[in-house]
Phi, psi and omega in degrees: 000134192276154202295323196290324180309297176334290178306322159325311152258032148286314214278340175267333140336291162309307168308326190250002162268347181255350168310321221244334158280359149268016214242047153211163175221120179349320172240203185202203211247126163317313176306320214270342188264123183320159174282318196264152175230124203243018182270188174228333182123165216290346208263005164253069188202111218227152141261125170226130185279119175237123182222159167332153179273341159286358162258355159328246232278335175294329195279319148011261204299327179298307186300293174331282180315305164305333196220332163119178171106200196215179140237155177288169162294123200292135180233146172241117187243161165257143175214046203178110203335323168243142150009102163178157172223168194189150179278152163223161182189180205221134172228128220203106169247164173300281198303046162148166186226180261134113170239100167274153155245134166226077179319126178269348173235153174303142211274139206266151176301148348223062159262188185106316203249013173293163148233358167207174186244111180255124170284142198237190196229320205218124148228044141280330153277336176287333168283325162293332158313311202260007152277325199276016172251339163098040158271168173271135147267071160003271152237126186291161198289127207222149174294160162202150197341336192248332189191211164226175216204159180195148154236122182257140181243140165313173164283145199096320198126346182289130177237129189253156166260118153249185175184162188262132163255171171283250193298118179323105231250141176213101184264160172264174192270184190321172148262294178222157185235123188314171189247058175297122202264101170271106191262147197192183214250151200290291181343329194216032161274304204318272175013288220282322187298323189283326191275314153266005160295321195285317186307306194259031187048000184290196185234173165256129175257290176252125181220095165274133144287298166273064176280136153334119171282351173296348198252014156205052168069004163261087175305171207051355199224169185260185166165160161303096202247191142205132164238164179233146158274128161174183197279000154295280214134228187238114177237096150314147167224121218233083168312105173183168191287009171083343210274053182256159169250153180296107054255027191277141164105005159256357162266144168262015184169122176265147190230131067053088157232187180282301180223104189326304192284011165225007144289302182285345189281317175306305201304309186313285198329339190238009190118333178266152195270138190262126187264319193220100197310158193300159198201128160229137188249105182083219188257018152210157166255176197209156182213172171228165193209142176226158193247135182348108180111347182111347155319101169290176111186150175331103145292118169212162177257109137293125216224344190062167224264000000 
């Protein structure tokens, strides 16, 4: 093949890859969208977290201190289709829920790799929902001590825990709602945006192409931000080449507070390791942390530009 040819299909090639990543849209079509919206709201909605059962009560006592809230009472469960056990508990903060674990057996595939927990209205629509949006059904739906429970995995890679309760639950809502943070590869945004959008009815509220690169540790350089909306709550989606350093892409949740540095000043104070000291970009600062048992996650302040 002569090089002008070559060159010619890199380039239309290139052109129709960037075509297919711009190949969503905020709302979709009435035909294309479940009839039912299964969500409930962002404060029945967890990031979950798993750590050793000896780091159980340090992260406990770390979190609480940082950020303010209560836990239900430790329960030791099966919370999973096989054999198996774990203390659980509920840590219920302004900013954010928490569903801790600390397995006492080894943790059965393929939990452990969820990163958040979503509360359903229904859950057989909801699993019908999240096929026709073009998720994996992960683990199919099993009863558990409260309800019933699933696991979906997003187009990317992503994977969510939804679940039902038998008794309805009633928390009150945020102080601020938390930012669950995704990272996912330029080949498979279009895919994963279209896909949960369609599933959680959200919008899209903002998509930079040149997001700062300092906010996933390349200072200089650009990347691809989306953020989303929806009765889930607040999820980024954060586009880039895998080239990240650490800790970035190891946290699961950015949390929302009034003042940062006296956020972070609580978290020393309890223990916690500050990894990427406060720093600010655009209209907030962020600082990242990591908490007793190995829980990474995102601190920001909204500060205005």
């Amino acid at each position: 093949m002569h090089r002008r040819s070559a060159l010619a299909l890199l380039t239309a090639a290139a052109a129709l890859m960037s075509a297919a990543n711009l190949a969503y849209s905020a709302s979709t079509p009435a035909s294309a969208s479940p009839a039912v919206a299964v969500a409930v709201g962002p404060q029945y909605d967890t990031t979950h977290v798993y750590v050793a059962p000896a780091d159980v009560d340090g992260f406990v006592a770390s979190f609480l201190t940082t950020f303010g809230g209560q836990s239900t009472k430790q329960v030791v469960v099966t919370v999973t289709p096989t054999p198996s056990s774990t203390t659980s508990q509920l840590l219920q903060t302004p900013v954010g829920t928490v569903s801790l674990f600390g397995f006492k057996t080894p943790i059965p595939f393929p939990f452990g790799a969820e990163r958040t927990g979503f509360l359903v209205t229904d859950m057989d629509v909801a699993i019908q929902a999240a096929r026709a949006a073009g998720a994996d059904i992960l683990v199919e739906p099993f009863p558990d001590p409260i309800g019933r429970d699933a696991v979906i995995q997003w187009p990317g890679g992503v994977n969510t825990q939804i679940y039902w309760h038998t008794t309805t639950p009633s928390y009150p809502a945020f102080h601020a709602v938390p930012e669950n943070r995704v990272y996912i590869s330029p080949l498979r945004s279009a895919a994963f945006v279209k896909s949960y959008l369609r599933f959680s009815h959200g919008n899209v509220v903002s998509d930079d192409a040149r997001a700062p690169g300092v906010e996933i540790g390349r200072a200089g350089d650009i990347y691809r931000r989306i953020r989303i909306e929806s009765a889930f709550g607040k999820l980024t989606a954060f586009v880039t080449d895998g080239h990240l350093p650490y800790p970035y892409g190891r946290e699961l949740t950015g949390y929302e507070v009034t003042n940062l540095d006296e956020t972070v000043a609580k978290a020393k104070s309890a223990g916690v390791n500050v990894l990427v000291e406060p720093y600010k970009s655009g209209d907030r600062g962020s600082a990242m942390v990591l908490f007793p048992g190995g829980y990474i996650a995102e601190i920001h302040s909204l500060t205005g530009n």
